[in-house]
C-alpha positions as protocol buffer text, in pm:
chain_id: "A"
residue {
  index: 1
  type: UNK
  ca { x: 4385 y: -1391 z: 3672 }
}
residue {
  index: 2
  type: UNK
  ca { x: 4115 y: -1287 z: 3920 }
}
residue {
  index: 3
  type: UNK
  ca { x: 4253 y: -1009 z: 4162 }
}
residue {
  index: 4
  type: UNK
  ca { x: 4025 y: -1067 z: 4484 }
}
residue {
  index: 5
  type: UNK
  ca { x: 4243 y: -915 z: 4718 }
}
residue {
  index: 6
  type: UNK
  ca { x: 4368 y: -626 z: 4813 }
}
residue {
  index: 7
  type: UNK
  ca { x: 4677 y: -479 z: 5025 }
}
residue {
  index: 8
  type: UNK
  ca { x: 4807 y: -139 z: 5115 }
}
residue {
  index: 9
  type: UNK
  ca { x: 5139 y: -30 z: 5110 }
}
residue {
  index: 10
  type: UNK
  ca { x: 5302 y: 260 z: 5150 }
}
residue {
  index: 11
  type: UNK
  ca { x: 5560 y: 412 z: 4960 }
}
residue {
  index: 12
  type: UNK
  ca { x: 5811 y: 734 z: 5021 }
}
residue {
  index: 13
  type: UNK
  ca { x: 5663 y: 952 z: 4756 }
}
residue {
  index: 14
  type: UNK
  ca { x: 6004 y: 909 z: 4579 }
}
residue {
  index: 15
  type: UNK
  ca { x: 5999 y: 574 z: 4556 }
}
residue {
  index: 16
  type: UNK
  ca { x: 5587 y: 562 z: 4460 }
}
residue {
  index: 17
  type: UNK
  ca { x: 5737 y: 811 z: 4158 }
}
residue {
  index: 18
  type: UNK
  ca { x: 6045 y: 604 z: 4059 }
}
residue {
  index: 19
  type: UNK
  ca { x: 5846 y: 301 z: 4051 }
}
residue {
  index: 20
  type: UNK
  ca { x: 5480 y: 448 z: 3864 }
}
residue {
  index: 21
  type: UNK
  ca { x: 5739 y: 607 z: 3587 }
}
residue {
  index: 22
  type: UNK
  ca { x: 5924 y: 263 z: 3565 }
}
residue {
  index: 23
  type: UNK
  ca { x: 5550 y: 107 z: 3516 }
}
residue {
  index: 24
  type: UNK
  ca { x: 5445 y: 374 z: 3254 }
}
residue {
  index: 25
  type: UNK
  ca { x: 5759 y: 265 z: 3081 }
}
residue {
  index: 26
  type: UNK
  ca { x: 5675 y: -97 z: 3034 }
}
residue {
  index: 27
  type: UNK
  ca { x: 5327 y: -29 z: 2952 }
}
residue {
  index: 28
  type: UNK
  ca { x: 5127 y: -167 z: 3305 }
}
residue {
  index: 29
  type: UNK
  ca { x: 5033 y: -41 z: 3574 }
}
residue {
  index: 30
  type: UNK
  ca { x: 5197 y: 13 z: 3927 }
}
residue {
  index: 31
  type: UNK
  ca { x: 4985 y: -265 z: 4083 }
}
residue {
  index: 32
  type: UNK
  ca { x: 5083 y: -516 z: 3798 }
}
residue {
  index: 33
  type: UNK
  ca { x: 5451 y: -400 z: 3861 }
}
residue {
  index: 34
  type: UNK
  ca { x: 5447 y: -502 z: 4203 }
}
residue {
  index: 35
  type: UNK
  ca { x: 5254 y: -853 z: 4147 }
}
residue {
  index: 36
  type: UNK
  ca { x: 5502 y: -940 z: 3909 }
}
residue {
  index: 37
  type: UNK
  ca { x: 5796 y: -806 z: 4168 }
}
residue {
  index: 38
  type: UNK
  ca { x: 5700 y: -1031 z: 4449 }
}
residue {
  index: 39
  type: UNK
  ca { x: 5621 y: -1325 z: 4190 }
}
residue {
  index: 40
  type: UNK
  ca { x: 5963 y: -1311 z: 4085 }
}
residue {
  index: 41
  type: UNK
  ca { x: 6106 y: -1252 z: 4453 }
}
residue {
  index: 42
  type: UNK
  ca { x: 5937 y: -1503 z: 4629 }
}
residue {
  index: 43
  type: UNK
  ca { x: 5902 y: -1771 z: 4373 }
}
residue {
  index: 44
  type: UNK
  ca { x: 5522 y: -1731 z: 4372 }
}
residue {
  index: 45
  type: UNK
  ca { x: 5488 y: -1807 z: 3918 }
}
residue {
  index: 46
  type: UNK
  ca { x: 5249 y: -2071 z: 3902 }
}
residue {
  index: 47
  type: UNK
  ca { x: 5380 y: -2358 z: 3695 }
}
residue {
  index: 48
  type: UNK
  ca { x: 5147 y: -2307 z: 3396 }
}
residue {
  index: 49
  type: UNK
  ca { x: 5291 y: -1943 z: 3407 }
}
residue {
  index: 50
  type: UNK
  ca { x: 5632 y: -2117 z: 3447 }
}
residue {
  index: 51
  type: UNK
  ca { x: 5574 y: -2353 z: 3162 }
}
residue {
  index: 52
  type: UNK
  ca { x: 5435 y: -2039 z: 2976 }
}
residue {
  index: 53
  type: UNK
  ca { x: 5834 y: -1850 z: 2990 }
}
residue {
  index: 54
  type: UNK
  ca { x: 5973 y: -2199 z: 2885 }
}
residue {
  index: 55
  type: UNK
  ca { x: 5806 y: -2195 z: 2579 }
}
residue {
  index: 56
  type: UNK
  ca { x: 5785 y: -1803 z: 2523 }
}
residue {
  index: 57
  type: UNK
  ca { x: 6205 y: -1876 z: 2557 }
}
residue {
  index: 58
  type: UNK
  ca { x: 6237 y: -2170 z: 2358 }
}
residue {
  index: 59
  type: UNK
  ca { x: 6061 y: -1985 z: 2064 }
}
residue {
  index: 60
  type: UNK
  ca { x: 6296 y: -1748 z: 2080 }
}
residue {
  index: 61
  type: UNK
  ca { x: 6561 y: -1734 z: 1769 }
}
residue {
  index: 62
  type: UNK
  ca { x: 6896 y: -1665 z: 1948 }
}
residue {
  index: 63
  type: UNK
  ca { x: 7234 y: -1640 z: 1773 }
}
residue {
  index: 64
  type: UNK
  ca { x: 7368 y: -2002 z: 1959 }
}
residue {
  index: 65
  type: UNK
  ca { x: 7630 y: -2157 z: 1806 }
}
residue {
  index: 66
  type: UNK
  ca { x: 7646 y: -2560 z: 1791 }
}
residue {
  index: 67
  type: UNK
  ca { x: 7814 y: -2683 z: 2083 }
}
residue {
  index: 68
  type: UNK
  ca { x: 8148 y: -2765 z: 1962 }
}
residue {
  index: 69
  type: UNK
  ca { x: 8140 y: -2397 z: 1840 }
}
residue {
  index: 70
  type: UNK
  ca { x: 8095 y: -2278 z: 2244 }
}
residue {
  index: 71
  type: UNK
  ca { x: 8337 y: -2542 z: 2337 }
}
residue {
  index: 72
  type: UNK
  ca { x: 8578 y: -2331 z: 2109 }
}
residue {
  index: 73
  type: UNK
  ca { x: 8436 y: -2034 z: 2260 }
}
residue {
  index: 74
  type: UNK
  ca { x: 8483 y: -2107 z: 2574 }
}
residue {
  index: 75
  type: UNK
  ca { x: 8753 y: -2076 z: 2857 }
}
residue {
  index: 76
  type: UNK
  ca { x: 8872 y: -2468 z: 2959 }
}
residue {
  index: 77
  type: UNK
  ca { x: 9094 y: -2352 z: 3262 }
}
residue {
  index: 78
  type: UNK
  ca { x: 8938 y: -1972 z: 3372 }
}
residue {
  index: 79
  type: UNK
  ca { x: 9195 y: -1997 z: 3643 }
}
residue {
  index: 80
  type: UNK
  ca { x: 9494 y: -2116 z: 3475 }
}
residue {
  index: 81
  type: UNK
  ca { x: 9434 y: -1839 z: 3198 }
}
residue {
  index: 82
  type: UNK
  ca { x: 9451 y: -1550 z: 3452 }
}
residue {
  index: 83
  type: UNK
  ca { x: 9826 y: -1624 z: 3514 }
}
């Protein structure tokens, strides 16, 4: 991704060290943390970055059961079961 641009802001120095710790703890940097912040808030993923997560997630090997196994799982009548 080419960065071309660039934009100020200004944090309360609180806030500037809440959010630099929580980028040192994911391994990327402040300005990386905030790209991907507003991506994510303002719909801004591209769709080849979208298309990127949909594979990333379908790769993934999650403990799913069939679905007549959820079906069993699941809750037919949540508001009938409350009573």
């Amino acid at each position: 991704m080419e960065l071309s641009k660039k934009t100020t802001i200004l944090f309360r120095p609180e806030m500037h060290q809440r959010l630099a710790k929580l980028a040192a703890s994911r391994g990327m940097s402040l300005g990386d943390l905030v790209r991907n912040a507003c991506e994510r808030e303002y719909d801004l993923a591209s769709q080849e970055e979208r298309l990127a997560a949909v594979h990333a997630l379908a790769g993934l090997n999650l403990p799913v059961g069939t679905p007549a196994e959820m079906a069993l799982e699941s809750i037919p009548d949540p508001e009938g079961s409350m009573s």
